[in-house]
N, C-alpha and C positions, 0 to 999 in steps of 0.2 A: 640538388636543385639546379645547376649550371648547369650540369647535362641534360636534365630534363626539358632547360628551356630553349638551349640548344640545340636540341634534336628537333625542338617545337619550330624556331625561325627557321633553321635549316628549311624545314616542309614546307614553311611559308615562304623562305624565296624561291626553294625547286620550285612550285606551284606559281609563283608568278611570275617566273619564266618560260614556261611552258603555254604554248599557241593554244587556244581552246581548238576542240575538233569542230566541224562541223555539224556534229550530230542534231540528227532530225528530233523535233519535238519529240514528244509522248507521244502516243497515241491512246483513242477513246476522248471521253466528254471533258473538260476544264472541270477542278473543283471547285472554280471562281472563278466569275468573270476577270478577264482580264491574266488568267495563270500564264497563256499558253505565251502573249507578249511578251511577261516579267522574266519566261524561262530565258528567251531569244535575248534578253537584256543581258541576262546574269550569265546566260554563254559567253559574250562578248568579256566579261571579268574574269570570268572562268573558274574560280572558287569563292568559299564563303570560311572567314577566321569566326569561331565561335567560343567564346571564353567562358571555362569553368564549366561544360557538358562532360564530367568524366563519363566512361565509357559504362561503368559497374553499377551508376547509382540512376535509380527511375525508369532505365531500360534504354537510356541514350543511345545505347550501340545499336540498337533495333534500329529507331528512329535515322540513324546517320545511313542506314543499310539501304531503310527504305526511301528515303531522301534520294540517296545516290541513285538507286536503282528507279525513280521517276523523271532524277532530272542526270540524265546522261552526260558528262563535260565539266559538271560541276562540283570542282572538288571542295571535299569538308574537310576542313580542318581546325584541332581543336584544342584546350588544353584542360587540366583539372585542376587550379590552384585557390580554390574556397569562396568562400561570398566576400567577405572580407578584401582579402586578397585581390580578387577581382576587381575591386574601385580602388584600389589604391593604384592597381594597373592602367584603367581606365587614367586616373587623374595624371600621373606619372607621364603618361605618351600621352595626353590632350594636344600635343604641339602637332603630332607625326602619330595618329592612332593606330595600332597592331589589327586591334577586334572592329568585326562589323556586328557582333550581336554579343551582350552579354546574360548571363545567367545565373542567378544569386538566390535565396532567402530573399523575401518579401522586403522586409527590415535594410538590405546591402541597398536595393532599387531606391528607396529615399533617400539613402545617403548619397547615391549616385547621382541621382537625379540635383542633392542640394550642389553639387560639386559642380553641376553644369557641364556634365560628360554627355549626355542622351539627348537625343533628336526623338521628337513624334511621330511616333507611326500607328495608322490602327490596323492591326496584322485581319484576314476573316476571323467572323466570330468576334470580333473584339464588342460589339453591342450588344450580344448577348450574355456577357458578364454579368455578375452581380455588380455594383455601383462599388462596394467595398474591392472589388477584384480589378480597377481600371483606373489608371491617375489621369484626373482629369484634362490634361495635359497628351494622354497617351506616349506617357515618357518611360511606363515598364505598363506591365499588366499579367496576371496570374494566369501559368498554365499545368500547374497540376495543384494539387493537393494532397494534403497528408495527415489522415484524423484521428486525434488522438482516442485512446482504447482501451480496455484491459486486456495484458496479453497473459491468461492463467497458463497455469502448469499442473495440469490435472493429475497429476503422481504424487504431487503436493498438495492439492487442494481440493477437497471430498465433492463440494457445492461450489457450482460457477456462479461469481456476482453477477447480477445482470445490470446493478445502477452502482451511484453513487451510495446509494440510501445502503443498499449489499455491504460495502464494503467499511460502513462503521461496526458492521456485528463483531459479537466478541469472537467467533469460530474462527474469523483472518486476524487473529492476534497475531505479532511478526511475520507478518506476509508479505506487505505492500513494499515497492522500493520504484522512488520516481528520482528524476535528476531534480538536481540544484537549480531551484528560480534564477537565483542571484548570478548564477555565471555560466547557467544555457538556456539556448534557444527553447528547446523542447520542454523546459521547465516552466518559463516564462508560460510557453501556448498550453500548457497542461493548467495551469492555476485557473487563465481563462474559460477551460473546460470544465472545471471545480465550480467556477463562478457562473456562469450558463446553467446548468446543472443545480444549482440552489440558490434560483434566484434571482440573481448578475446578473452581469452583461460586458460589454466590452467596457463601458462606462461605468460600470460598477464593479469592480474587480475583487472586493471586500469577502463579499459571503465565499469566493473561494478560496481566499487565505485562509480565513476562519476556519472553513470545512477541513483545509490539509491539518489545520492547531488540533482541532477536533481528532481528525485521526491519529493525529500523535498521542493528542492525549489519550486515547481508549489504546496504546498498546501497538495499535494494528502497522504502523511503519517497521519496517526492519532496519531500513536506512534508506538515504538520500546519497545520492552518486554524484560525481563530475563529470564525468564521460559516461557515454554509452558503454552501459552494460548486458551486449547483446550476447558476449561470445558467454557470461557469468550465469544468463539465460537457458542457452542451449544447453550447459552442461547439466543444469538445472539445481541452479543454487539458488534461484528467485522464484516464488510461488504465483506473487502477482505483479506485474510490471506495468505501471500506467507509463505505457509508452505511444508510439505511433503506431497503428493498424497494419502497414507496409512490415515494419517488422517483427509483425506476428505472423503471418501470410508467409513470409520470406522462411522464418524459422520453421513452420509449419509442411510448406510446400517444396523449401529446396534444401534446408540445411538438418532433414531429419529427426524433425520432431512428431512430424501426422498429428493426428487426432491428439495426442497428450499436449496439444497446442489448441489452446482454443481462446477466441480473440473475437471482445466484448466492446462493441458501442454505447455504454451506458445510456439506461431510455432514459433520462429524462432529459438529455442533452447533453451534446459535444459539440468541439471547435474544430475546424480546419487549418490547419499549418500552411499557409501561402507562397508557393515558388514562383518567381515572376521571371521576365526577357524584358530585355530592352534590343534598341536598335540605337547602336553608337554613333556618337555626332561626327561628321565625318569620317565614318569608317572608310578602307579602300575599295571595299567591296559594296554599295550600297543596295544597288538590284539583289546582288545574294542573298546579303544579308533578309531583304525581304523579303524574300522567295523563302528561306530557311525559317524564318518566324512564320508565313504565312503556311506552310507545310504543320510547324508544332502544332499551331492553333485549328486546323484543318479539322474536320471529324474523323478524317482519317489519321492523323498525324496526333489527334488527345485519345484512339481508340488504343492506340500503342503503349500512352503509359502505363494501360491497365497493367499488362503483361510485366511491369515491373514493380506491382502491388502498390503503385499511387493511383487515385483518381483524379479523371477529368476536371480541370475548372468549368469549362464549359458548360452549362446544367442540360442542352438539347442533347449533348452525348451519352448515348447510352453504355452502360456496360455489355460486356459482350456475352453473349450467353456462357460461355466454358468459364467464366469468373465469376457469374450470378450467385454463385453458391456460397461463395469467397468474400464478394462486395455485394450483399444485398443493400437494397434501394435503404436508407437512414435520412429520413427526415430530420431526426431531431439534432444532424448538424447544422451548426451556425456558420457562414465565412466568417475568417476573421478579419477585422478592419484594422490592417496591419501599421496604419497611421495612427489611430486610437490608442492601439496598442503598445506602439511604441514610446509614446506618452506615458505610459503607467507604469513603464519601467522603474523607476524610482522608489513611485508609489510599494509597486511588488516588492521590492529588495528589502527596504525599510519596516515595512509589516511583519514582512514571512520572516524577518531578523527577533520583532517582538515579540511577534505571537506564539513564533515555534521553538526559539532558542531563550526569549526570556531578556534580550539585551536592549 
C-alpha cells in the first residue's frame, strides 16, 4: 500500500510541476454551455486528482481516455482505494485536500457529505436525475448504476426464472446463492430488490426479508456468501446468482461463458445500486475537477459506462445500440433512495438474523 500511494503522489507532484501547454480548445460544438471557458480554466491548473476511479471497474480507463483525448493539457490522475477508504482520505487531508473529485458507493457520499468534506456543484444533467439520485445540497449525485438480476447457468439450470415468483419453485431446489445482507453492500440492495418485487418499497423493506425466509425455507438457497462469488461462478459451481446485471454481462461477454450465461431482470421488479461523485471542498484543482465531473455526467461521458456493463444514471441517455441486446430498456427498475436505504440497515440485519437463521 506505501508504494502504491507513493507512486500515486509521486504523479501528483510531477504533474504539478509541470507548465500546462498551451493547447488549443477542442474543436466542433461545446457540450454545454460554458465547456469551452471551463476547459481554458482547468488548462491553467493543468490536471485533475480523482479518488477511487480504478482503472478495471465500470470502464474508467475508457472514460480517462476520452477525457484526455477532449481536453488536451489536462492531466488525470487517480487512485483505487475503496468507498470507504476514500472518506476517511477525504476527512484525513480536510486541512491540505489531495482529491478534487471523489468516487464511492452511494452510501460513502452521505457519510462524506456528514463529514463536511464536499463542496456543491451541479455537474450537466445534474436536473435531470431522479430526486432519489441528487443531494439536495448537490454535495454527491449518481452517475451510474448497477441492477440487481438473476445471473443463471444454463448447464445447471433446465428453465430460466424470469421473476421472483420463478424462483420459489421447487425445480431451483439448492440453486440460489446471494451475499450476506448483514455485511455487504450488494446484499443490503438485493433485499431491497426482494421487497420491490413483493410488494415493498424502500420504506417497506419487510416483504423482502420475508421472501429470502421463504426461499430458505422451500430448499431453494444453496448458500449465502461474504465476498463476491464471481470467479465460483465462472467455473460454474453456482446455478443461480442474485447478483448485479454487470456481472452477468461481464461473465457472459468477456470472461467466457456466451450464451450458458444468461442474465434475468426479474418482471415484477428490481432496484438500482447507486454510484455517486462528488466535487471536494477545496480541492487543488477546482476548474478540473469540474470539467472531469461535468465530462462523467455528459451524454457523452454516461454513454461510456455502458461499455463497462453499468447503466447510465441519467434517464435521457440512451443505451447504445451494439448493447441493446445486452441492456434492454427495464421499467420495472426502481432507483434506489440510498438515504432511505441506509436507514434500514439495522432494520435489515436484525430480520434477516430472525427470520433466516432462527436467532
Amino acid at each position: 500500500m506505501m508504494k502504491k500511494m507513493s507512486g500515486f503522489l509521486g504523479m501528483v507532484m510531477a504533474a504539478a510541476l509541470a507548465v500546462p501547454s498551451l493547447t488549443m480548445a477542442f474543436e466542433g460544438p461545446e457540450l454545454y454551455p460554458g465547456e469551452r471557458q471551463l476547459y481554458e480554466e482547468a488548462l491553467k491548473e493543468g490536471m485533475v486528482v480523482s479518488f477511487d476511479t480504478g482503472p478495471t471497474w465500470a470502464n474508467w480507463a475508457s472514460q480517462f481516455k476520452a477525457f484526455q483525448q477532449r481536453y488536451e493539457g489536462v492531466e488525470l490522475v487517480y487512485n483505487d482505494i475503496g468507498s470507504g477508504a476514500t472518506v476517511v482520505a477525504l476527512d484525513k487531508t480536510r486541512r491540505r485536500p489531495q482529491a478534487d473529485t471523489a468516487y464511492y458507493f452511494a452510501a460513502s457520499a452521505i457519510d462524506a457529505k456528514a463529514k463536511e468534506v464536499l463542496e456543491g456543484y451541479k455537474p450537466v444533467n445534474f436536473d435531470k436525475l431522479p430526486e432519489a439520485y441528487r443531494d439536495p445540497d448537490a454535495e454527491w449525485f449518481i452517475v451510474h448504476q448497477l441492477v440487481v438480476a438473476f445471473l443463471v447457468n444454463k448447464k445447471l439450470v433446465e428453465n430460466v426464472p424470469q421473476s421472483w415468483e420463478d424462483l420459489l419453485k421447487p425445480e431451483y431446489k439448492n440453486s440460489v446463492v446471494y451475499l450476506d445482507p448483514r455485511s455487504t453492500g450488494q446484499g443490503q440492495v438485493l433485499t431491497f430488490g426482494a421487497a420491490y418485487g413483493n410488494g415493498g418499497s424502500v420504506d417497506n423493506v419487510l416483504p423482502g426479508i420475508e421472501y429470502l425466509a421463504k426461499l430458505h425455507k422451500n430448499g431453494n438457497v444453496l448458500r449465502t456468501e461474504g465476498t463476491t462469488p464471481y470467479a465460483k461462478f465462472i467455473k460454474g459451481e453456482i446455478p443461480i446468482w442474485i447478483a448485479y446485471e454487470g456481472d452477468g454481462l461481464k461473465a457472459k461477454l468477456i470472461d467466457g461463458m456466451g450464451d450458458d450465461c444468461v442474465v434475468v431482470i426479474p418482471k415484477e421488479a428490481s432496484v438500482a445500486a447507486p454510484y455517486a461523485m462528488s466535487l471536494v471542498k477545496n480541492g487543488p484543482n477546482p476548474n478540473g475537477g469540474k470539467l472531469w465531473l461535468n465530462w462523467v455526467m455528459s451524454d457523452a461521458g454516461q454513454a461510456v459506462f455502458v461499455d463497462g456493463f453499468v447503466r447510465p444514471s441519467v434517464p435521457t441517455v440512451k443505451i447504445p445500440e451494439k448493447m441493446r441486446a445486452y441492456m434492454p430498456d427495464a421499467p420495472q427498475v426502481q432507483p434506489l433512495d440510498i438515504v432511505k436505504a441506509s436507514a434500514q440497515k439495522s432494520f435489515i440485519d436484525e430480520n434477516w438474523t430472525r427470520l433466516i437463521l432462527g436467532k
